[in-house]
N, C-alpha and C positions, 0 to 999 in steps of 0.2 A: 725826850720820846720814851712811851713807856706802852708795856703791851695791858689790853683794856681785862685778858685772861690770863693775868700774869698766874694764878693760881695751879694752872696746869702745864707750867717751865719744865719743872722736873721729869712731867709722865714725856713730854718731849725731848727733853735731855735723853732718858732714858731709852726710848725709842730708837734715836739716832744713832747712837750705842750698841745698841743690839743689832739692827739695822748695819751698819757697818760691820761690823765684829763678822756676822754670819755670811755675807758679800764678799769680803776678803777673804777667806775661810774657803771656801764655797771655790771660788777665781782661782788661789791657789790650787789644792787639789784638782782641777780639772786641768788647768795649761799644763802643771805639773803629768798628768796622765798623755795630754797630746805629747809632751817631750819626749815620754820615754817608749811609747808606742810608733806615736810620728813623724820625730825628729825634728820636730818645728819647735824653737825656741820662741817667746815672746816678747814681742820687738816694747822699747820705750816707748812708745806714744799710745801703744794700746793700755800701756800700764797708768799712764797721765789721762787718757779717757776713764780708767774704773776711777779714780780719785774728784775728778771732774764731775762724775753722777753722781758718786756719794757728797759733793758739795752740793751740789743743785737739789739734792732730795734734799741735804738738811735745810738748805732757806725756803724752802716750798713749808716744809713744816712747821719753822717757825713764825711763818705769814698768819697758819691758821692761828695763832693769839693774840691776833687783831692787834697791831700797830697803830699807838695814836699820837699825836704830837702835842706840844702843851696845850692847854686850854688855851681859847680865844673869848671875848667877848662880840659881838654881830648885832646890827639892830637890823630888824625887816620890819613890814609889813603883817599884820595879821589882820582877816576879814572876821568879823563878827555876825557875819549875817545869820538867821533866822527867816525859816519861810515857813507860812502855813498853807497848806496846801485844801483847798476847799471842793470837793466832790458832787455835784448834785448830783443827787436819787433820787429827783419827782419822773412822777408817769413818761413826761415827756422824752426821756431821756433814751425811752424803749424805741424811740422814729428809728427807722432803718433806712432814713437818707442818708447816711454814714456810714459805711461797712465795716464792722457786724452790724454793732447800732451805736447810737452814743455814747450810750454807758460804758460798753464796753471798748470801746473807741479810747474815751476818756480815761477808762484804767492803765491799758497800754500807755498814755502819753504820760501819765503818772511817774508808772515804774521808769520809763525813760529815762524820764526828768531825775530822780531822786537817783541813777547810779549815775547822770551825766555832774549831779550837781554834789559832787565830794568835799566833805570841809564843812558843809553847811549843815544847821540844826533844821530838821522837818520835822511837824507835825498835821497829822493828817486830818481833818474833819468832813463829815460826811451831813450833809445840808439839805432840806425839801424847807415844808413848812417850819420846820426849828433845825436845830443843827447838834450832832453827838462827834467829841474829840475821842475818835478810836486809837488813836499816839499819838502820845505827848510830846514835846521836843528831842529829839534824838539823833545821833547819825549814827545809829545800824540801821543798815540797808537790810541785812537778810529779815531783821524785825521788821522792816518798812514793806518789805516785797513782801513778805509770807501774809502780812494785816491786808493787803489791797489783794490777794489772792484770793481771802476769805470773803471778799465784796460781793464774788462773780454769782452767788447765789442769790444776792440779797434780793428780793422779792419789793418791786418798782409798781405795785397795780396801780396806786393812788398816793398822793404826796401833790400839794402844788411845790412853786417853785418860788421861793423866798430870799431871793439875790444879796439886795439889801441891807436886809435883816440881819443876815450869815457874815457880811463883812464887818457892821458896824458891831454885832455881837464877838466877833473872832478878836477882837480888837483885846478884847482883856486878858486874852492868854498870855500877850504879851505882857502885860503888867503883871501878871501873878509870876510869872519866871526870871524876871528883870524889871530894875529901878528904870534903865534905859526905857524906854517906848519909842522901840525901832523897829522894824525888819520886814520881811516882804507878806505879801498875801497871792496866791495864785488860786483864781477859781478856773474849774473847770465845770462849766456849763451850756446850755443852746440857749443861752441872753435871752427866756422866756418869762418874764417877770408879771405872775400870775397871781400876787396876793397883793398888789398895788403898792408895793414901797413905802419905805422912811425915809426920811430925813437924813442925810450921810453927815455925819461928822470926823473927818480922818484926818487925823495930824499928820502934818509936815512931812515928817520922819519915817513915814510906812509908804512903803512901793507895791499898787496895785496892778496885778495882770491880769488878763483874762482869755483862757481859750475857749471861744466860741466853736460847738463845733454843731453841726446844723450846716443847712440849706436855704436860702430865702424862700425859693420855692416850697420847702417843707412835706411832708410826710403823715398818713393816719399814726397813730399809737397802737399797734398791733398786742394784743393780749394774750395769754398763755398759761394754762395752769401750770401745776409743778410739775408734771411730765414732760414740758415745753410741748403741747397739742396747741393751734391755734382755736383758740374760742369766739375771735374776731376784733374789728377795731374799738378801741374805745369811742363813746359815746357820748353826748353831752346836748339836755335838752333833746334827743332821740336824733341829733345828727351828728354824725361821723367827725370829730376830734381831727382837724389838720394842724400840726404845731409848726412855727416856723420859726425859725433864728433873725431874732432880734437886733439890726444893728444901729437903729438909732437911740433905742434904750443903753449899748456900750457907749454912743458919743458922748449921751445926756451923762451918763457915770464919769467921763471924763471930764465933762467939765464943773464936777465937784470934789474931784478929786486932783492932788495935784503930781503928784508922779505917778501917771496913770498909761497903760497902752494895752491891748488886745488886738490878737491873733486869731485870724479864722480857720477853723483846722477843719478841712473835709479826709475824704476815705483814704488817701496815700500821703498829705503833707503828715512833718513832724517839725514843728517851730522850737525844740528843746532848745536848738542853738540862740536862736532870737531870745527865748524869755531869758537864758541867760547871761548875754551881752545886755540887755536891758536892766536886768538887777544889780552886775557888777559897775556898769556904769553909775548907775545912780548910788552907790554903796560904797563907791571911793573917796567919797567925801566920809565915809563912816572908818576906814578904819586908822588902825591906831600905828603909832610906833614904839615896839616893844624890844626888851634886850635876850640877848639869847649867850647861852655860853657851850661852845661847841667847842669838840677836839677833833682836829681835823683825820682824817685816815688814811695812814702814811702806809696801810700793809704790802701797796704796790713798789718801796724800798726793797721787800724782800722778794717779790714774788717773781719780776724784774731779771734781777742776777738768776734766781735759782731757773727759769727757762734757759737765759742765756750757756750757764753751763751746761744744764743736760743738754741744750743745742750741741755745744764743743764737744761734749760726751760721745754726740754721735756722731761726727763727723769724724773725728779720731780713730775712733774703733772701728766705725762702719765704712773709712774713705776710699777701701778699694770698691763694695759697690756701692756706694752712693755716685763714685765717679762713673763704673757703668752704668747706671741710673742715670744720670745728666746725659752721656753720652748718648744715650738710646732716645729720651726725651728730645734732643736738641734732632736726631737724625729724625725723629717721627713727624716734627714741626718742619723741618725740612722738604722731607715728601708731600705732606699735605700743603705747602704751601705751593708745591709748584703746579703751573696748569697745565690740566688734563689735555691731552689731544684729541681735537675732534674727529669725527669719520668722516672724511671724505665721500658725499653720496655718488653712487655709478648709477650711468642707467642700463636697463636692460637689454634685451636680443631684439624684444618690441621694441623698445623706444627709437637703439639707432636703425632699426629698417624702418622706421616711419621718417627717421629725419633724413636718411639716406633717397628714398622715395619723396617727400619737402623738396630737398634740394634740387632732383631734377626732375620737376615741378608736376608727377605724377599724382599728387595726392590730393583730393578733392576735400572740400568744406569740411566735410564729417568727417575725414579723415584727419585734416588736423585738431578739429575738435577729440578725436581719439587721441591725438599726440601730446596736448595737451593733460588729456585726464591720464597719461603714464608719466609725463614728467612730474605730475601732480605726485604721483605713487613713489615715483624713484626718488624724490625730496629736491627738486627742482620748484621750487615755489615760485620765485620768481619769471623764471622761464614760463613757466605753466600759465602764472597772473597774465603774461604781457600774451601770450599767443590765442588766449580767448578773448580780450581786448578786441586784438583784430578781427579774429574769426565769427564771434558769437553777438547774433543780432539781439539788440535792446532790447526787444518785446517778450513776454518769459507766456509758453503758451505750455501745452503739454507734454510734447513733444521733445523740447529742448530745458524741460525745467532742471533734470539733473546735472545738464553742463552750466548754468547759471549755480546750483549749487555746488559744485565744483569750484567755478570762477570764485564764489565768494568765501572758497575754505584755503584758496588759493592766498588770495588777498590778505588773509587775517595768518596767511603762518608766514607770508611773508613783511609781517607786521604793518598793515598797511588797515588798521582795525576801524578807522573813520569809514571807508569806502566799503571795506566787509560789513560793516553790520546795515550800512545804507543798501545792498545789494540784500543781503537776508530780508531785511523787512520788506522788500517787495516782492521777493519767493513767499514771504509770509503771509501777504498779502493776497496772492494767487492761489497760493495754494486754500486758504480759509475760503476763498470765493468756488473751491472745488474741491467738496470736501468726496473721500473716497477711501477705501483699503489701502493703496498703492501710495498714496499720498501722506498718509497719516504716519509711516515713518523716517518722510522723508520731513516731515513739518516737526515730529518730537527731534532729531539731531540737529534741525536748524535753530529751534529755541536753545538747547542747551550749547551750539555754538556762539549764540548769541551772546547770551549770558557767561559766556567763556571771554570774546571779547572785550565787553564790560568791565570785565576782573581784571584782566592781563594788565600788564603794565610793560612800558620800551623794553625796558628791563629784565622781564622775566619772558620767560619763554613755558610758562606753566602752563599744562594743559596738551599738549602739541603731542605727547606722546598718545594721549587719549583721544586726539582728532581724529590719527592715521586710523586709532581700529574703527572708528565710528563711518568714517569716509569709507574705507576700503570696498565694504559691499557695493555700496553708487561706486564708486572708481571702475568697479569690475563691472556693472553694468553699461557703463559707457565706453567704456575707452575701444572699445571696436567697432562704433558705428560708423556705417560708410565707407568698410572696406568691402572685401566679397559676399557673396551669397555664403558660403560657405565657413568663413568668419565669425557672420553673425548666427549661424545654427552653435556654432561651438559656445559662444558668447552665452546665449540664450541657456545651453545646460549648464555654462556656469553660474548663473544666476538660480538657476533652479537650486545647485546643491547650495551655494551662498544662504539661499531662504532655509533651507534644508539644517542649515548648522546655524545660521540665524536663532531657528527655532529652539533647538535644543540648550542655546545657550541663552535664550530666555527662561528655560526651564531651569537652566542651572542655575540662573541669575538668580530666581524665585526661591529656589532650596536657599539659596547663599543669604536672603534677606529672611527668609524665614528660620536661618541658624542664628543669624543678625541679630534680630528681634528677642530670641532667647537669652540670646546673650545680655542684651541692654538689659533684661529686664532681673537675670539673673544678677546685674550689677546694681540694679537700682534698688534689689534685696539686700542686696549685702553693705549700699552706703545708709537705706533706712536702721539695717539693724545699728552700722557704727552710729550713724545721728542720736539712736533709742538707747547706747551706751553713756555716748556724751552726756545727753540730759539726765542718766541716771547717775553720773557723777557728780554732777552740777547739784545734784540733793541736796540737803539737810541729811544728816543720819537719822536714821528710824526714829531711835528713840525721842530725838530732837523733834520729828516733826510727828509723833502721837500727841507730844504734847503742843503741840500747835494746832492740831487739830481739835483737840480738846479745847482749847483757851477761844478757838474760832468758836467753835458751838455756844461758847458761853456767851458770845461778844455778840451772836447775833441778836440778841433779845435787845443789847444798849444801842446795838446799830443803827437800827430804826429812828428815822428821823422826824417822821412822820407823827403829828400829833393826835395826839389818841379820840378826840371827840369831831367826830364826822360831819362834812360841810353841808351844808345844806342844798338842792339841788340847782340850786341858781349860784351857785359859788363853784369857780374853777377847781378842780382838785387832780392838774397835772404838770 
């Protein structure tokens, strides 16, 4: 074993040294000062901790000179692959049955593809009527993104679509860069084969894909000068250009082709995973077995001990509090784990003179239906469920609709959530068939009780603190009906102030959602800005990308794929 930075031994020696030297130095004179100010000697084991950290730092240090073990010999696998990545740029490509359009549809699945597809040589070629190779084989990605960047202007009015042509012609790139005649082809096109085809000749050896990306249904070709104004559909013979993706023109390709398959890519798919399970598979017959001579990296020998002793280091020095530490930890797990006690619900001076009045047998229909909506109040759910059961008749009219909604907030807090929301939806039902002021806030707490049921689970008891305030105002409106005259006068002003502070805490509700709203949107400022940092990291440096910019301006003149002598009017040209 031997360190890979053996060159820098000494500047670590040295360090460690000094390191040491000023630690010790440093430790003395202080304990020295507690002794003779306050009379605290220093025990053995804090002395066996400072020795302990200055071990642990020197193996931390000597980690960083990279620790290697003898050399080995290895045979792996390495993939050879090559892909040429093929772009059509005819007219067609502008359809906006794809979101944005296809072109640029097609770009995105590009850059995709070539950061999913690591390892691999790309070159990119941009194809209509002929075809221009804007990079050559490469694996820089940042060259590969910043070249398909420069695309998004390229200027699509006219170009047909030369399928083809562009595979059988692509073919030679791989001859020019390797003796081998292997590796993949991926076109990205809407399979609209507009200048009538060649003859395909493709060895064995080459894996074609294809991402179609189109509609059957298909799309006008919307035109645009360089300002992007629409100047309208393209045209052809003076009617309207419908272009549509071709999928029996990709069969007919496969079956002259023989490691052949195509993907249909609309507005949200991304098939990068497919096209490349489909090329590795076909490409495991391609590679090779090659020898490798590695040194394996042993620097976690050092790295190892040197925590282990600054561990001891502290435990030593620090064990009176690290012990208070444990001890407080252990008591805090302690508390929290024991359970809470719950509150015992009481009920009220109403509740027991209605049950007292119950019992010998003075109380009438509505009267227990008021007994009811107070056990409901005092956290008698139960209770409350079973005695409107008995009391309150099936039919939900006007009259009696608040005790039905009662019954059913009854039901659902005493988890009984199947028969609560079966009881809601027929208050909901009533009340929709009687729509009215009075009505309208008793139908918004039943929806949001509903959808409260829905959620709930045996388990959880969510929600139930939010019920009681929602309930409360109906509770105080019923729970007195059907005792005296004079009962129901007191009842009635309290329902009045009820609406009365109702109101106002709509109003406050209103302020709270309109500070709300500021808020969200103050935040939705503040994570655009962080997003607008991120991507400003994600750059190139300036200078790095003037000159890309530059190299793009120059490129757009070869970009054009499009052959220079104009078709004739009976000839496609998109």
């Amino acid at each position: 074993m031997t360190f890979l930075h053996s060159e820098y031994l000494i500047f670590i020696i040295i360090t460690i040294i000094v390191i040491s030297y000023l630690f010790l130095r440093m430790n003395k004179r202080f304990f020295q000062w507690v002794e003779d100010y306050w009379f605290y000697k220093r025990s053995s084991l804090h002395k066996v901790s400072t020795y302990l950290y200055l071990v642990g730092v020197a193996f931390l240090l000597f980690a960083l000179l990279d620790l290697r073990g003898p050399e080995k010999r290895i045979t792996g696998k390495v993939s050879d692959q090559r892909t040429i990545v093929l772009i059509d740029s005819s007219a067609s490509m502008l359809a906006e049955d794809v979101r944005p359009n296809r072109f640029s549809k097609a770009l995105i699945l590009v850059k995709h593809f070539v950061q999913k597809a690591v390892g691999q040589k790309i070159s990119v070629i941009v194809f209509s009527d002929g075809q221009k190779q804007i990079i050559p084989f490469t694996d820089d990605i940042d060259l590969i993104e910043a070249r398909i960047d420069s695309l998004k202007t390229l200027n699509l009015s006219r170009g047909g679509t030369g399928i083809s042509l562009a595979i059988q012609e692509s073919i030679q790139h791989f001859k020019d860069t390797s003796e081998e005649l292997n590796g993949n082809i991926l076109i990205f096109t809407d399979a609209e084969e507009t200048d009538g085809g060649i003859g395909l000749e493709i060895p064995d050896e080459i894996s074609v894909g294809v991402v179609a990306i189109g509609t059957v249904k298909g799309a006008p070709i919307p035109m645009r000068n360089n300002a992007g104004t629409f100047k309208g559909n393209k045209k052809h013979n003076n009617k309207v250009v419908i272009t549509k993706l071709d999928e029996n023109h990709l069969k007919e390709l496969g079956t002259k082709i023989k490691n052949f398959n195509y993907w249909v890519a609309t507005s949200y798919s991304l098939p990068t995973e497919k096209i490349l399970s489909f090329f590795t598979k076909i490409n495991k017959l391609k590679q090779s077995n090659n020898d490798f001579r590695v040194r394996p990296v042993m620097a976690n020998y050092l790295m190892l001990p040197g925590l282990l002793f600054l561990g001891l280091s502290f435990l030593l020095g620090k064990r009176k509090v690290f012990i208070m530490l444990s001890l407080l930890m252990i008591s805090f797990i302690t508390f929290a784990q024991q359970p809470k006690e719950k509150k015992e619900p009481t009920k009220s001076a109403t509740t027991l003179n209605l049950e007292n009045r119950l019992v010998e047998g003075k109380l009438s229909e509505e009267g227990k239906k008021a007994l009811a909506a107070n056990l409901l109040k005092d956290g008698f759910e139960e209770d409350a469920a079973n005695l409107y059961e008995e009391t309150l008749e099936k039919k939900i009219t006007s009259q009696n609709k608040a005790h039905h909604f009662n019954h059913a907030t009854s039901m659902l807090k005493s988890k009984q959530n199947a028969k609560a929301i079966n009881k809601y939806n027929k208050l909901l039902k009533h009340l929709e068939n009687n729509k009215n002021d009075e009505n309208s806030e008793i139908e918004k707490m039943t929806k949001q009780n509903i959808l409260k049921a829905l959620q709930s689970s045996p388990s959880s008891g969510k929600g139930e603190g939010e019920e009681d305030n929602q309930e409360q105002e109906s509770d105080d409106k019923k729970k007195g009906e059907g005792q005296s005259d004079s009962d129901k006068q007191n009842k009635s002003k309290d329902q009045k102030d009820g609406k009365g502070d109702s109101e106002k805490d709509k109003n406050k509700d209103k302020s709270k959602d309109g500070d709300a709203k500021k808020d969200v949107k103050k935040k939705d400022n503040k994570n655009e800005s962080g997003k607008e940092k991120k991507e400003r990291k994600k750059k190139l440096p300036a200078l790095l990308k003037q000159f890309i910019e530059r190299d793009n301006q120059l490129q757009k003149k070869m970009i054009d794929a499009k052959t220079t002598n104009r078709k004739s009017r009976d000839q496609k040209d998109w």
